[in-house]
C-alpha positions in Angstrom: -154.4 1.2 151.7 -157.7 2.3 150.5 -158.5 6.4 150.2 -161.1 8.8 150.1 -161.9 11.6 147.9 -163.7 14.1 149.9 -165.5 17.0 148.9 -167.1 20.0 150.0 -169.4 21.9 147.6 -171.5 24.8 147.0 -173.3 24.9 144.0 -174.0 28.1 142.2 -174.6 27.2 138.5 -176.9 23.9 138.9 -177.2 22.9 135.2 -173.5 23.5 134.5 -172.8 21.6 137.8 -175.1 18.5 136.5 -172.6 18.0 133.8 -169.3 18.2 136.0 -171.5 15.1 138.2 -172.2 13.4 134.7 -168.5 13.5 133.8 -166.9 13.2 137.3 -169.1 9.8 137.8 -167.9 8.5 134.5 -164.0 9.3 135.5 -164.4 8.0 139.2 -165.5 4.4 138.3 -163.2 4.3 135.5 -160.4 4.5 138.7 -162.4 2.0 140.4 -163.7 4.5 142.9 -167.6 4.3 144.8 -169.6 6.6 146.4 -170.0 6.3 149.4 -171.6 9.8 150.7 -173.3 11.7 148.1 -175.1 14.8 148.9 -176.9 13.5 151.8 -178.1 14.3 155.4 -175.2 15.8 157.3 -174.7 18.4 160.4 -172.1 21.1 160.0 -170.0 21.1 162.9 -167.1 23.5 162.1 -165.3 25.3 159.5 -167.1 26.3 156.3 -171.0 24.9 155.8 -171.2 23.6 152.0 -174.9 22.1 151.7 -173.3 19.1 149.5 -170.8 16.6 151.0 -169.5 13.8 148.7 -167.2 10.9 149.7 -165.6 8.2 147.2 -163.8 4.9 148.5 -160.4 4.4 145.6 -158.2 1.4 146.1 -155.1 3.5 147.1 -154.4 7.4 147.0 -152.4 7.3 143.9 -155.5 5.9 142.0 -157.8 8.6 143.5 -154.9 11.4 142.8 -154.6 9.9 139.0 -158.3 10.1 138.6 -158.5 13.8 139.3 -155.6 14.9 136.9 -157.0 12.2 134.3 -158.2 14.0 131.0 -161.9 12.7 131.8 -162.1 14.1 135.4 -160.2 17.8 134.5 -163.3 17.9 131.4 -165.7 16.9 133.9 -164.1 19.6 136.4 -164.3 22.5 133.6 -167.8 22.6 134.7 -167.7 22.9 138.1 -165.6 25.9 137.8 -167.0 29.1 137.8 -170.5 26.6 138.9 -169.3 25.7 142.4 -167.5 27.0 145.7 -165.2 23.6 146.6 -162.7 22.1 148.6 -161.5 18.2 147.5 -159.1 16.4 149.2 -157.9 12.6 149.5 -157.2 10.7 152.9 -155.6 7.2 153.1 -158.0 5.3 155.6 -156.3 2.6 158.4 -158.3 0.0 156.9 
């Protein structure tokens, strides 16, 4: 069943947080992943508003989870921390 990596971002640092996008890209197709959403119009209905949304289509939930702990995505993510305010999280999808 195909997944989605979803996350929920506040960026504090923009030009270390260009090169955790630069690196993340890179590590998500490698896993076969796609954008889908990415940092585009949305409205804020609940919880915690974080201006940039972004939403990736993986084959399965075991590719998306492999692609976060891969060495690529964790170099990519060494610059988002301390640049960003996130939550990331992966849903199977009933398609």
């Amino acid at each position: 069943m195909p997944a989605l990596w979803i996350a929920h971002v506040t960026v504090t640092d923009e030009e270390a947080y260009k090169k955790y996008a630069a690196g993340a890209t890179v590590a998500i197709a490698d896993h076969g992943g796609t954008f889908i959403a990415r940092g585009g119009r949305y409205v804020q209905l609940e919880g915690t508003d974080r201006p940039r949304n972004v939403v990736a289509k993986f084959p399965d939930v075991e590719t998306a989870e492999k692609c976060y702990h891969s060495a690529a995505y964790q170099a990519a993510l060494a610059h988002a921390r301390g640049a960003s305010e996130r939550e990331l999280l992966i849903v199977e999808t009933s398609e």
